[in-house]
PADREN-458486 format. One record per residue (C-alpha): residue in one letter; x, y, z. Coordinates in steps of 0.05 Angstrom, whole numbers, plus 5000, padded with zeros to 4 digits. Each point is the difference from the previous one (the first is absolute). Layout:
% PADREN-458486
AXYZ
...
END
This chain:
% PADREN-458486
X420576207695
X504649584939
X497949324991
X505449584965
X498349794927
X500149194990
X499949694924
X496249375030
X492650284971
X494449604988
X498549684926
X496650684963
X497550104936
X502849684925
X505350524981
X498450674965
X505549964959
X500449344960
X494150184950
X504550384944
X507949924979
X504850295020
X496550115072
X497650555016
X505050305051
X495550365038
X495649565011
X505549465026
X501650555044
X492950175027
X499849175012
X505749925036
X498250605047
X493649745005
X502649355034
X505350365046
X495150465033
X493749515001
X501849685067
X500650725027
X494750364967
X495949384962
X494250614973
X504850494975
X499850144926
X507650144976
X497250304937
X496750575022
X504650055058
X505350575006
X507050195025
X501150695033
X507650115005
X504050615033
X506050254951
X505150105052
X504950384969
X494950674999
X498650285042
X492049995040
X496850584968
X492949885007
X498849384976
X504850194938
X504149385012
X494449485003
X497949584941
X495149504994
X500249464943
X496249334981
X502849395044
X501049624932
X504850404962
X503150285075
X502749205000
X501749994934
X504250615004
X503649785061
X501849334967
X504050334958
X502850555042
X496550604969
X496550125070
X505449845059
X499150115078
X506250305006
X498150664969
X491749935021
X497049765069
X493549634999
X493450355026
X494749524990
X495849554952
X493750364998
X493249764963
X496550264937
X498050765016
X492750135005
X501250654947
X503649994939
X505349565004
X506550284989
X505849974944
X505749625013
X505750495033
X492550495018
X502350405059
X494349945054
X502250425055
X492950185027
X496349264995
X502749515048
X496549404988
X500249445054
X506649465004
X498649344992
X500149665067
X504149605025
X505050094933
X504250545043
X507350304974
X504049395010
X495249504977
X499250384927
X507150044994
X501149255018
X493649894949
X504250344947
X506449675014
X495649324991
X497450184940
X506650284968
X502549295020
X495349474976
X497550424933
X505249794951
X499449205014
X492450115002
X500250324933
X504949504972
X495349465030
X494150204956
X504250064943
X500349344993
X493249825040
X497150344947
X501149334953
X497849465044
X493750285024
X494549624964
X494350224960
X491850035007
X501649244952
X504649765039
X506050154956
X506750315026
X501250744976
X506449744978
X496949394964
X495250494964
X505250504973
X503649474971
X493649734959
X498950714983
X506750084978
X499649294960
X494050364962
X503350604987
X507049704975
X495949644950
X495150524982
X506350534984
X503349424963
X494049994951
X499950754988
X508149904982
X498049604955
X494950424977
X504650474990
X506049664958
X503449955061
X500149245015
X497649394971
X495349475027
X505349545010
X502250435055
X492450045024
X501349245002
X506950055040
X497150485051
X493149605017
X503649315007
X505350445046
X494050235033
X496249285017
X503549825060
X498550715030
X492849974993
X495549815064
X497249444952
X505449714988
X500749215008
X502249735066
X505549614959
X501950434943
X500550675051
X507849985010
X500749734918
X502750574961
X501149904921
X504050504988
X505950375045
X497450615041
X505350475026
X500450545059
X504350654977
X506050265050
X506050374985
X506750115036
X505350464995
X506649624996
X500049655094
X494550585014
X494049695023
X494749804943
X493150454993
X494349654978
X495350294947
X493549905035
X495349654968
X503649854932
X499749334971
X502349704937
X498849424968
X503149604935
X496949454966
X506549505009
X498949545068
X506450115038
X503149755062
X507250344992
X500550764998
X499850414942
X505250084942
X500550694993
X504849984954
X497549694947
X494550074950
X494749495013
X493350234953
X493849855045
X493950365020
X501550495068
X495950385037
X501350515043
X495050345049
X501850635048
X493850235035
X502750754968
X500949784936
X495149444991
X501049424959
X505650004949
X501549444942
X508249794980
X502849564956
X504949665047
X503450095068
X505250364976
X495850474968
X496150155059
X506449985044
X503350614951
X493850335011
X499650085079
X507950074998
X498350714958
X494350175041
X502949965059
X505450554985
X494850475000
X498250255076
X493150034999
X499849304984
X505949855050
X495150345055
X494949354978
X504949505036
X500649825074
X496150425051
X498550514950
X501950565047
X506950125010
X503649574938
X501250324937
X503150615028
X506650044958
X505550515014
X501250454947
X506749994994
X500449274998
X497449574945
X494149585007
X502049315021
X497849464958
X495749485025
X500049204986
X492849824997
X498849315039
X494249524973
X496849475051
X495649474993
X493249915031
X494649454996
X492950005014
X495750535022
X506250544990
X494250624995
X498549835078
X507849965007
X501350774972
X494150235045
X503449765057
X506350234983
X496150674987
X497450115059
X505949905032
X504150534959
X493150395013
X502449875069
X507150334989
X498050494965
X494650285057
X506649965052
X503650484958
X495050454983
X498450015077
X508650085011
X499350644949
X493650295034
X503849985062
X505750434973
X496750474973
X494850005059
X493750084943
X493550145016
X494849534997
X496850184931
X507149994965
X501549295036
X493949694981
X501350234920
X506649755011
X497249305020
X496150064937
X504550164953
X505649565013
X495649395021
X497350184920
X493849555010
X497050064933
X506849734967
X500149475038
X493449775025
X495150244945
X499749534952
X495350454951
X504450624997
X504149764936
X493849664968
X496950725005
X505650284955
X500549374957
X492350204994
X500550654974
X506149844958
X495349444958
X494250504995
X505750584965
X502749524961
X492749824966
X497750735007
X498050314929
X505450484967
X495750655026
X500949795074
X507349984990
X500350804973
X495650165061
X504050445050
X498649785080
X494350565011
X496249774936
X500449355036
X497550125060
X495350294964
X497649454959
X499949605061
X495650475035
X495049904948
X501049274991
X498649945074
X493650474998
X497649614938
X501649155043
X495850455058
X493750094968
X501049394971
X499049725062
X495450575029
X495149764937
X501049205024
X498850175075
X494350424985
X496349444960
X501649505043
X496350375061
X494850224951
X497749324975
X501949695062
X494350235032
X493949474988
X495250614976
X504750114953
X502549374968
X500849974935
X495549424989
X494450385021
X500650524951
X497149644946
X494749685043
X497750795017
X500050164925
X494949464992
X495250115049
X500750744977
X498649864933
X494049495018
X497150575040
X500650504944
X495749464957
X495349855048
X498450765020
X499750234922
X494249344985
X496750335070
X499949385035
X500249955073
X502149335017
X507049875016
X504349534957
X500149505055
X492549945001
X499849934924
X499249314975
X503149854931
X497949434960
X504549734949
X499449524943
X505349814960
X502049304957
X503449575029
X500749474922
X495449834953
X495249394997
X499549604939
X492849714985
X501049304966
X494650124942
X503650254936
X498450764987
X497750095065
X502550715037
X506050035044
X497750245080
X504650235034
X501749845065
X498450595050
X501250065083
X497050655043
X504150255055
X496650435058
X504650635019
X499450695043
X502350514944
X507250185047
X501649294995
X499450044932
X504250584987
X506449885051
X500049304969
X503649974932
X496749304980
X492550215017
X502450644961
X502449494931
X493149595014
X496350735001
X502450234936
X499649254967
X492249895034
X494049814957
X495850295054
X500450455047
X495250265055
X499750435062
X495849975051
X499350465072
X500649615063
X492349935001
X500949714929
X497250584961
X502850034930
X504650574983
X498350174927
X505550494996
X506049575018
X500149504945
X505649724964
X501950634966
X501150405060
X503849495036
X505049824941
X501850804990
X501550005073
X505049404993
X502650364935
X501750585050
X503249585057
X503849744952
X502750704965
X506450145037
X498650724981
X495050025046
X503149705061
X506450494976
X494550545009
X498049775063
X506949985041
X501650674971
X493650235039
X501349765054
X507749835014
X502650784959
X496650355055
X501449635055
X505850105057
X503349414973
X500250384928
X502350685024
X506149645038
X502149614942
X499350654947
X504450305054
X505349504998
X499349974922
X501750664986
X506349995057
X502449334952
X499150354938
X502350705016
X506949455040
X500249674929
X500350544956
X505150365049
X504549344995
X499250054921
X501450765005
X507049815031
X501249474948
X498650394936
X504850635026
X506249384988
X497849984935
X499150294934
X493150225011
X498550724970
X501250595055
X492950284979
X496849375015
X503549945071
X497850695011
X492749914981
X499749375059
X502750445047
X495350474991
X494649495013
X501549655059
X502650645034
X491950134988
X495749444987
X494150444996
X499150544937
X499650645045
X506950275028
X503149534949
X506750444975
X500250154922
X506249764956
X502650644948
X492850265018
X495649444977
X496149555052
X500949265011
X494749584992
X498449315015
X495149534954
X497249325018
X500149464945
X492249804994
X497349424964
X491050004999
X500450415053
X504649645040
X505150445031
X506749615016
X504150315058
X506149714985
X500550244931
X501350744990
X502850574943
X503750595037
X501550634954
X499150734995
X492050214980
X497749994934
X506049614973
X498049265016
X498649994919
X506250284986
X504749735046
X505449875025
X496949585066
X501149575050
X496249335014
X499849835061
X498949185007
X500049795078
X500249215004
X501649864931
X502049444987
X508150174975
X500750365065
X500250774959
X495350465031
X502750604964
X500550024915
X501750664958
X496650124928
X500650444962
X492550034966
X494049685016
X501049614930
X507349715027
X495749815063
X493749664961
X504049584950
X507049815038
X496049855065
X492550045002
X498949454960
X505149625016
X496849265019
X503650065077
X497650675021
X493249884973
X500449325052
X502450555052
X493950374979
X495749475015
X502249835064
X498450675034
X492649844980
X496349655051
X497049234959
X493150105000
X502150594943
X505849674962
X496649714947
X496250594977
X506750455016
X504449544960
X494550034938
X500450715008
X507150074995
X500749564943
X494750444965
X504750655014
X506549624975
X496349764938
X496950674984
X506050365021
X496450365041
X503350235064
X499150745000
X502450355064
X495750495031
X494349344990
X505449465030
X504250355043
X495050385045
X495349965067
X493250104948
X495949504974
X502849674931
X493649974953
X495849475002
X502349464953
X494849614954
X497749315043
X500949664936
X507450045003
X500149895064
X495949304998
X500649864915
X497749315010
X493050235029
END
């Protein structure tokens, strides 16, 4: 049995299709399907659900002749003719198949799945006919529902794009500027344009417009006049009487297009001159009207000029070119749904038709240009080298650069779960380096109390009292302060009233004396808390070999290997000797020594700069073995501080006295060298400039330097 369909269906679900512009068609189409067969069928699902059609102009052979396709796209397709009744006969909408569900067109001539009951022959093809009817006024009605529907804040879609495009008029104004193109006078003409658009804008001042804002339309001689959507200009002269386009008033103009962006003219006329050139060209004749079918000149006949038209608008005039927007939107949907139609398209083609001629990103992304404008400011302050680069070199670069910003943040994330963790905060790092320390003490003076149950007794002056007999002695003034030997040590006052003490005792919790830790032995355990050599020691012990370390030598040597990659790129734009290229090559095609490939049969080797012992990673010599004396090499400088990370010399001599000890690389030097070892590294280094005494294979290598004479080090002990 056919039931009739009715359109009078309960209220369903918010739309599927007004979350994303354009609409999606599809969706729009599942909807309004949804709502025609929900009083008949209210639990059928129209997405999974599918059409089984006989084509009856072959012949039954089988099954041959049967074809079974989506519901979705079946409506789509007969909306705009590409599947017709007149050459195929309904069978049946069927549900989702059990097994594999078939490709669209699949031939199924051995599974017969059930028909949907009661939606019989005649109540599918009236469904259809429904559908075919009601689908382009439902589409054009999201179109513009699309704008009005409000936001999680309250806001109107409509209300928001315009902000957004307030932002972005502005923002791409600045980078014009930026770039030579404009000046911020016109930054000033363009935000006081702006004012009355903006949601903020005073109740009173709203419809006030300083300057005169124009909508752009042309017309050819009594045709009718095509609107360029979404173009606006405005000049700095308040006027109330149209424009005198022929003559030559100076004033600040701007012009905006949404494909061309902003645009800055001396006067009207100017601007006028410009659009009457443009406009002779047909791409940009295709711009005006619907967008669709105007521009299409015959070639035999000349292109017909134009007169462009310039009319005034007040207030909020952003919210006005939506609207008119939409509605060319609107027109331009009915065409593309009159040329579907003709040429009877499938549903794929007609929903990339929809796309491209709606062209939402022109018109409704307000970002698109800025992105360009972006990468047009970036080139234009990008060094010389970048400039020579071809496109693969970079991609390339950028490949790197990326790799080197992700362990960037690979390192950051990685510390932040680490000491996020309260075992492992960082605070507690020195407060374990204590107690370790206090233990070691303890244990090595065999005494078994604990430092809480040691009681510390400490005298120390407080002044000095003055005896009123002349020639008598001075006494000082003393206090005694009762501590357990940890409170002492984590507190850095008891520790400056330890070291300063007349007297100090120690007793055990059952106030036996302990001879052994008297003053002596507590001040050289300050002395030690307070080497940061020794707490250095201590988080190398314990943080190199932990989880936490391995991860961030991981993503160290992925941001080096990145850098150097980057620099790799950089030095092949410049004049930087082939051999030297060569040489890097070779070493970051193969980090390690072995399997490392030789240059003219000699082996590339890579050499540490070391400084009492210290071996600094980010400072390296790269040349063949055996000839680091000689030279030529490379340096290799990651982080420095002029941004090279690649330098060529000739000799070791051109590298010790034109760089070495130079006063800025030598500050470099320092700053790969953790602080608790600067000042003896920086004594050091002044001892090898003075004594001219940098001597590769001593400096430049991964063995120990020799032992320099503590005297230098600390001359004033």
């Amino acid at each position: 049995m056919n039931l009739p369909l009715t359109t009078s269906a309960p209220p369903l679900p918010a739309s599927l299709a007004s979350d994303t512009y354009p609409p999606d068609f599809s969706k729009t189409t599942q909807e309004l399907a949804r709502d025609l067969l929900h009083p008949l069928k209210p639990e059928l699902d129209v997405g999974t659900t599918w059409l089984t059609y006989r084509d009856s102009e072959v012949e039954f052979d089988h099954g041959s002749n049967i074809h079974r396709v989506p519901l979705i796209p079946g409506l789509i397709e007969y909306f705009t003719g590409h599947l017709q009744w007149i050459d195929n006969d309904v069978v049946a909408l069927h549900p989702p198949l059990d097994a594999r569900s078939p490709t669209p067109d699949t031939q199924q001539p051995d599974i017969e799945p059930p028909a949907i009951k009661p939606l019989g022959r005649a109540a599918t093809v009236a469904f259809f006919t429904q559908v075919s009817e009601q689908l382009e006024q439902r589409y054009t009605a999201k179109l513009a529902d699309y704008w009005s529907t409000a936001t999680l804040n309250g806001e109107t879609r409509s209300s928001r794009f315009v902000a957004e495009q307030i932002e972005c008029l502005t923002s791409e104004c600045a980078v014009l500027i930026a770039l030579g193109k404009m000046t911020t006078g016109h930054y000033s003409l363009l935000s006081a344009a702006l004012g009355p658009c903006a949601t903020n804008a005073t109740a009173g001042l709203a419809d006030l417009q300083p300057h005169s804002v124009y909508s752009l339309s042309a017309q050819d001689g009594d045709g009718p006049s095509l609107s360029l959507y979404g173009a606006f200009a405005i000049a700095r002269r308040l006027r109330d009487a149209p424009v005198q386009l022929d003559l030559e008033e100076l004033e600040d103009v701007l012009l905006f297009t949404p494909h061309d962006g902003l645009e800055a003219f001396a006067s009207f006329k100017q601007l006028n001159d410009a659009l009457v050139q443009r406009v002779t060209e047909p791409k940009y004749r295709g711009r005006l009207g619907d967008g669709v079918s105007t521009g299409q000149a015959s070639p035999t006949e000349p292109t017909p000029i134009l007169q462009w038209q310039y009319t005034l608008m007040d207030g909020n005039f952003l919210s006005l070119l939506l609207a008119r927007q939409v509605v060319a939107q609107q027109s331009v949907f009915a065409q593309a749904v009159q040329l579907a139609r003709s040429q009877q398209m499938d549903a794929v083609c007609f929903k990339q038709s929809i796309a491209s001629l709606l062209k939402p990103r022109i018109y409704f992304d307000n970002h698109w240009r800025l992105d360009g404008f972006d990468s047009d400011l970036v080139q234009n302050q990008m060094p010389d080298w970048w400039k020579t680069m071809t496109l693969t070199q970079r991609q390339a670069w950028h490949r790197e650069a990326q790799r080197f910003g992700e362990q960037v943040v690979n390192m950051r994330k990685a510390s932040k779960e680490h000491f996020g963790q309260a075992e492992n905060d960082s605070r507690t790092y020195p407060t374990r380096f204590i107690d370790q320390q206090l233990a070691q003490l303890l244990n090595r003076l065999s005494i078994a109390a604990t430092a809480q149950q040691i009681n510390i007794s400490l005298t120390y002056r407080t002044g000095t009292e003055v005896l009123e007999i002349p020639g008598a002695p001075v006494l000082p003034e003393t206090e005694t302060e009762n501590v357990s030997l940890r409170q002492l040590v984590h507190t850095q006052a008891l520790r400056t009233k330890a070291k300063d003490a007349v007297l100090l005792r120690a007793v055990d919790a059952e106030g036996v004396p302990l001879a052994h830790l008297d003053k002596q032995a507590v001040t050289e355990l300050i002395a030690t808390l307070e080497d940061p050599r020794y707490l250095s020691d201590y988080l190398d012990l314990h943080l190199k070999t932990s989880v936490y370390a391995q991860q961030l030598k991981r993503s160290e040597k992925a941001m080096l290997q990145a850098q150097m990659k980057m620099a790799l790129l950089e030095i092949e734009q410049q004049a930087f000797a082939p051999a030297g290229r060569e040489w890097i090559k070779a070493v970051l095609d193969s980090p390690a020594p072995q399997g490392r490939r030789t240059m003219a049969g000699e082996s590339i080797e890579v050499r540490f700069f070391s400084v009492n012992q210290f071996k600094m990673t980010n400072v390296m010599l790269i040349a063949p073995a055996g000839k680091f004396e000689k030279g030529p090499l490379v340096l290799c400088t990651l982080d420095a501080s002029d941004g090279v990370v690649f330098r060529w010399f000739n000799s070791m001599y051109h590298l010790t006295t034109s760089f070495l000890e130079e006063a800025p690389f030598q500050q470099y030097l320092i700053q790969q060298i953790p602080v608790s070892r600067r000042l003896e590294t920086l004594h050091a280094m002044q001892y090898e400039k003075e004594a001219k005494h940098w001597r590769p294979p001593e400096v430049f290598t991964q063995l120990t330097l020799l032992p320099i004479p503590s005297r230098l080090l600390r001359p004033w002990g």
